[in-house]
C-alpha positions, 0 to 999 in steps of 0.5 A: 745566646739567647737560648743559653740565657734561657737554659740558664733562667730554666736552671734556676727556676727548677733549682729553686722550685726542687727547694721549695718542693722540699719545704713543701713536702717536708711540711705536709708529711707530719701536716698535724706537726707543722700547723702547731708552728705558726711559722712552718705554716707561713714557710709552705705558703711563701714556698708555693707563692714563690713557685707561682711566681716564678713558673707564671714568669716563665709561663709554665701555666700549668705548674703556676695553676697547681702551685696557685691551688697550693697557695691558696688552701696555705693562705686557708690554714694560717687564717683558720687553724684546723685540726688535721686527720688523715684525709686532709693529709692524704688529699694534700699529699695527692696534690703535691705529687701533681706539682712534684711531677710537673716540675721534674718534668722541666728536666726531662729531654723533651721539657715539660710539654704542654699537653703533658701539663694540661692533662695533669692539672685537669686530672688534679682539678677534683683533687683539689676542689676535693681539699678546698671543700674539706677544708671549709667543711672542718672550718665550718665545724670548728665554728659551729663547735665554737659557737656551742661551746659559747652558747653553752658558758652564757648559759652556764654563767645565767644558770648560776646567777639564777640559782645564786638569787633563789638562795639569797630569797631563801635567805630572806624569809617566808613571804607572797612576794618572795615565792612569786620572784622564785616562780619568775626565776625558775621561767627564766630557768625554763626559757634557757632550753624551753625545748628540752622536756625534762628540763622544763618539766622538772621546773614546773614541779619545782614552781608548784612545790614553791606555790604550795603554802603548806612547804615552809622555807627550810624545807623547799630550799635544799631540795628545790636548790639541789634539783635543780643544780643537778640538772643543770649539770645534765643540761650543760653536759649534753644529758637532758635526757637524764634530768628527772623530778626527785621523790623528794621535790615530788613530794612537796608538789602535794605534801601529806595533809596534818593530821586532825587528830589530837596529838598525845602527849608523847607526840607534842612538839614545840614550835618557835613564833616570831615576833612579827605579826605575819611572820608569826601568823605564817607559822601558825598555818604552817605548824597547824591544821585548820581545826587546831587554827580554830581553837587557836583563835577562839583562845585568843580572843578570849585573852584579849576580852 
């Protein structure tokens, strides 16, 4: 009687664990399918769970082992979504047929021997310590990758609140203490990829174009703005190595000297003086060499005696 019982316990457990291995293999055959439906994932993890459970009652030890494995790299998948390639695929399709083969061996005449089960279970063992790596290797990635992609907005987001506050010193007006904020603003430029060359190179010329007394306001800012726009784009977008100084910027590193010459009629132009004493100096030295400065002043004293 108590062998019936048994037959009987046996017959529900392969019915039941046939049912589960459909599930099983029905959610591995398009893996990339079922990861995109939350639920399909948490069906194969209860599948294998219950296939667990229920050969551990009976104690197939093999069959609970592999289903066991199963559970595991499910439970894997639902905390981390991966993207799923061929190999991930091919490594769960490979371990599924050890369990298929255990579990249809219960139905064979002779049932499902012990050392027939402990041989496949040890010839699936790399198989499985294969997906398990496989799957930490591709969570790893998508880690790292996520960790660049975060790196990669912070310092898009300091870049822009950089450049937004060298055009707002633009804005303001020639002064000392305005070029000196426009020189530390481009060291925190530096210092958000100090290893990269060109980059770095590109905002020490751009420092020196800002020293330079003889560079007024409205010629520095479009092309010391437009340099250095169009290499951060190049440094977020993973082209460094494309980021180079412009003739332009270049230029006003060493801008040609005035002319000492005097100028002849055709060539006079006119320049427009602010009200403001320095202000008004700072246009003088610019519009100005130093002999015409010269003349300047001597004019003026002589006004005012």
């Amino acid at each position: 009687m108590q062998s019936v019982k048994q037959q009987q316990i046996l017959g529900y457990f392969i019915e039941e664990a046939k049912e589960h291995l459909d599930t099983i293999e029905q959610g591995l055959v398009d893996l990339a399918a079922t990861m995109a439906d939350s639920e399909r994932v948490n069906e194969l993890f209860r599948a294998a769970h219950s296939v667990k459970g229920g050969a551990a009652m009976l104690g197939f030890d093999g069959i609970q082992r592999t289903a066991h494995h199963f559970e595991d790299c499910f439970k894997i998948l639902k905390e981390h979504p991966v993207k799923i390639d061929q190999r991930l695929e091919d490594l769960f399709l490979k371990g599924f047929d050890t369990l298929k083969e255990l579990i249809e061996a219960l139905q064979s005449p002779f049932g499902l021997r012990e050392e027939d089960a402990q041989q496949a279970v040890s010839a699936s063992e790399p198989t499985f310590r294969e997906l398990q790596g496989y799957l930490s290797t591709l969570i790893s990635g998508k880690s790292a990758a996520s960790k660049a992609s975060a790196s990669s907005q912070a310092a898009a987001t300091q870049i822009t609140a950089v450049l937004r506050a060298m055009l707002q010193l633009f804005k303001q007006g020639d002064s000392q203490k305005g070029r000196q904020q426009l020189v530390a603003l481009c060291n925190r430029l530096i210092q958000i990829s100090s290893t990269t060359p060109n980059w770095v190179t590109l905002l020490q010329t751009a420092q020196r174009a800002i020293t330079n007394p003889r560079n007024g306001y409205a010629t520095l800012a479009p092309v010391v703005i437009k340099n250095l726009k169009q290499a951060s784009d190049l440094l977020l977008t993973g082209s460094a190595n494309r980021i180079a100084v412009s003739a332009n910027l270049q230029t006003l590193v060493n801008p040609p000297a005035k002319s000492s010459a005097p100028a002849t009629p055709a060539a006079k132009q006119q320049i427009s003086i602010p009200l403001e004493p320095r202000a008004a100096a700072r246009s003088l030295l610019e519009a100005f060499n130093k002999s015409e400065l010269i003349e300047i002043a001597e004019f003026i004293m002589k006004a005012i005696q």
